[in-house]
C-alpha positions as CSV (number, residue, x, y, z in Angstrom):
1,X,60.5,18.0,55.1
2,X,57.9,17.5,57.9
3,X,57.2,13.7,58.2
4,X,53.1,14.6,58.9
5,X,51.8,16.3,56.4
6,X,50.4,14.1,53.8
7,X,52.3,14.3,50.5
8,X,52.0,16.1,47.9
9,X,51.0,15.5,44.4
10,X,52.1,17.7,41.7
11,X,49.9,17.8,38.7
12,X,50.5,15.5,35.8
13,X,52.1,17.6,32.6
14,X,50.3,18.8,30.2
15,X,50.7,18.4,26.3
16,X,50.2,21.5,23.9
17,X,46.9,20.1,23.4
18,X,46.0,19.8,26.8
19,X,45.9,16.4,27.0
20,X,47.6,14.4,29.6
21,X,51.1,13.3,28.7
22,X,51.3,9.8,26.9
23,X,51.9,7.4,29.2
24,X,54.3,4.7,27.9
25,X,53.1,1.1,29.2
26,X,55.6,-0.8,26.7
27,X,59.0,0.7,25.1
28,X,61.1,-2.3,23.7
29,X,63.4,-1.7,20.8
30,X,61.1,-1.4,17.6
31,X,57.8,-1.5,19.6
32,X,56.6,1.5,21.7
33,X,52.8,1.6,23.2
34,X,51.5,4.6,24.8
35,X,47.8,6.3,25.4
36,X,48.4,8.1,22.1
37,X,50.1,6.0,19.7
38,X,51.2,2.4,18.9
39,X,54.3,2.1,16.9
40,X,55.3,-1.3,15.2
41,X,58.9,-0.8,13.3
42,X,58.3,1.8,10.7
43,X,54.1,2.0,11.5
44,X,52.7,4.0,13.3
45,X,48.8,3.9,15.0
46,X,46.7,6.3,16.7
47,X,45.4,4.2,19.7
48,X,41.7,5.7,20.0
49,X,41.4,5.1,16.2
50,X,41.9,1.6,17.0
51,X,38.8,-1.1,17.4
52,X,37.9,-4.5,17.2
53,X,41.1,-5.7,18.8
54,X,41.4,-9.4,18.6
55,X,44.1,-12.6,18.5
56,X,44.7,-15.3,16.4
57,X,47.0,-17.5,15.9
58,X,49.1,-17.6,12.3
59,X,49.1,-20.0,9.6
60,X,51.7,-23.1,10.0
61,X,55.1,-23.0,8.5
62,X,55.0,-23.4,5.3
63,X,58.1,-25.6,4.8
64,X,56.3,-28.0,7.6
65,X,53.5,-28.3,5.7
66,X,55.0,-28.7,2.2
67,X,57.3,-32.1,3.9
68,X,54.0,-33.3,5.4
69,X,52.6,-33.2,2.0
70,X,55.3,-34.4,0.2
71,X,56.2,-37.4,3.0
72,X,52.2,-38.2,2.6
73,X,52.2,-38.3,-1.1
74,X,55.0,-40.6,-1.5
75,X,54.0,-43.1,1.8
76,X,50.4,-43.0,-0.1
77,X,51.8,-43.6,-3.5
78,X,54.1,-46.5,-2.3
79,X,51.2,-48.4,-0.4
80,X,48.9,-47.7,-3.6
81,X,51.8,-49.2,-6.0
82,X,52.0,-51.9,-4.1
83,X,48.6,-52.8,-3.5
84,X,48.2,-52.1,-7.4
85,X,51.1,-54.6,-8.3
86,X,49.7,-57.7,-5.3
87,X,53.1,-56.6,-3.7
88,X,51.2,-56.2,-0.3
89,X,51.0,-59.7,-0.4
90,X,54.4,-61.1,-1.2
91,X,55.9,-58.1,1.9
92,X,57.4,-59.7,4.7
93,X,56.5,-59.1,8.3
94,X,59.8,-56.5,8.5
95,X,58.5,-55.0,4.8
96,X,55.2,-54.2,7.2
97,X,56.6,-52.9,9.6
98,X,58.8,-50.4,7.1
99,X,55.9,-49.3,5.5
100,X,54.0,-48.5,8.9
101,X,57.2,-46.5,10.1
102,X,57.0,-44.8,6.9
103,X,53.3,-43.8,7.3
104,X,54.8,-42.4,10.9
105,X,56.9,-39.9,9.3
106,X,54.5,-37.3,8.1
107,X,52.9,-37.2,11.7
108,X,56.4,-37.0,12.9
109,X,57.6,-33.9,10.8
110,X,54.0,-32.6,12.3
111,X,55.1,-32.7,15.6
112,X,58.4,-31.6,15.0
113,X,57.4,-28.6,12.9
114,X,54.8,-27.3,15.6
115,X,57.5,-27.5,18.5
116,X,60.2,-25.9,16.8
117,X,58.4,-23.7,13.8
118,X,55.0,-22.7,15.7
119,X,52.7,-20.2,14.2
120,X,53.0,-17.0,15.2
121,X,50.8,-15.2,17.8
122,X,49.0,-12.3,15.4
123,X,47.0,-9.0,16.4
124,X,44.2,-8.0,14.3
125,X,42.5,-4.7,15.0
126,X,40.1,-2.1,13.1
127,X,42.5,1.0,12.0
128,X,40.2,3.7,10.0
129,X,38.1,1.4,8.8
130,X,40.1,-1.6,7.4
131,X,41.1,-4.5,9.3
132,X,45.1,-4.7,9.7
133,X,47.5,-6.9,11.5
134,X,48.9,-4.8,13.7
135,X,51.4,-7.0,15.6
136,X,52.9,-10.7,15.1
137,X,55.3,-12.4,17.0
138,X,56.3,-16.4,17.8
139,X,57.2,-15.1,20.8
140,X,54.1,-15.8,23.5
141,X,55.4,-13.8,26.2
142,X,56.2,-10.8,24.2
143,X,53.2,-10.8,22.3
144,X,51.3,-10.9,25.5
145,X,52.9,-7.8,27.1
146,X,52.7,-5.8,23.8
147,X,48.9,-7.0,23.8
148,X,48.3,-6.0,27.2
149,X,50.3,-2.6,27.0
150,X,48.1,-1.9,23.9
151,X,45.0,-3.1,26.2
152,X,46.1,-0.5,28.7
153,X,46.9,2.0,26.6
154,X,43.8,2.1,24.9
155,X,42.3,2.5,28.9
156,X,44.2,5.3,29.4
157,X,42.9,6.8,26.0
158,X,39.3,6.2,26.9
159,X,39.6,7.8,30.1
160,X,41.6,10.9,29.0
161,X,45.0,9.8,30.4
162,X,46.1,8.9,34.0
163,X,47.8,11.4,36.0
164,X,49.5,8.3,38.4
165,X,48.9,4.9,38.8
166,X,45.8,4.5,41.2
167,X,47.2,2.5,44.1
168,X,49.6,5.8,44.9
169,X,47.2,8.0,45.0
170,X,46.4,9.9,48.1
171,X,42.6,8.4,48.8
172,X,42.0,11.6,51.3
């Protein structure tokens, strides 16, 4: 090998349709992204058929949301009985505070519910026409790689495939 000539680049492969080879930008068991397609378990997207690419974030867990209610409705319903009945003003000062901690617990399950149960990160797109949810995950860091392999992917598409990364190609 002679150490000054200036290396050599061998051309990218070639598909049957003489395309460039897809270039995989995310490969994770269950989840594959390349320039052509964008596979999600057992679907299956054609990358430059998809649009309108956007994030959202989920609903709330619903099991959070039925205690909130639930906690609510029986903290309201107890301070409404006993304002109905002239209790409030036979409660002692610990009967106050029991009723204020009480009021607490809805907000607390709140808090606790959207630390441990968060809603999921979700990615909407345009597929032939019909808006889909392509990816979810309550994982932030995978959802953001899978977004921006799809993001990349999707580059790649648009501009025909890359034959290498730019930063080793030979600039002369």
């Amino acid at each position: 090998m002679n150490r000054t000539s200036p290396a050599q680049h061998l051309p990218s492969p070639l598909s049957v349709t003489g395309l460039a080879a897809p270039l995989t930008t995310y490969d994770k068991p269950g989840i594959t992204v390349t320039s052509h397609r964008f596979t999600v378990g057992d679907r299956t997207f054609v990358v430059r058929e998809l649009t309108r690419l956007r994030t959202t974030r989920g609903p709330h867990d619903r099991l959070t949301v039925q205690a909130i209610a639930v906690t609510g409705g029986i903290v309201a319903g107890t301070a409404l009985l006993l304002g109905l009945t002239g209790g409030l003003q036979r409660l002692s000062v610990g009967g106050y505070l029991c009723l204020g901690v009480a009021a607490l617990v809805p907000v607390l399950i709140a808090l606790a519910g959207r630390r441990w149960r968060p809603p999921a990160h979700e990615l909407w797109g345009s597929y032939r026409g019909t808006d889909q949810l392509l990816f979810s995950s309550d994982e932030e860091r995978q959802f953001g790689q899978v977004t921006r392999a799809l993001l990349r992917a999707r580059e790649a598409a648009r501009l025909g495939g890359w034959d290498e990364p730019v930063a080793t190609a030979d600039p002369w």
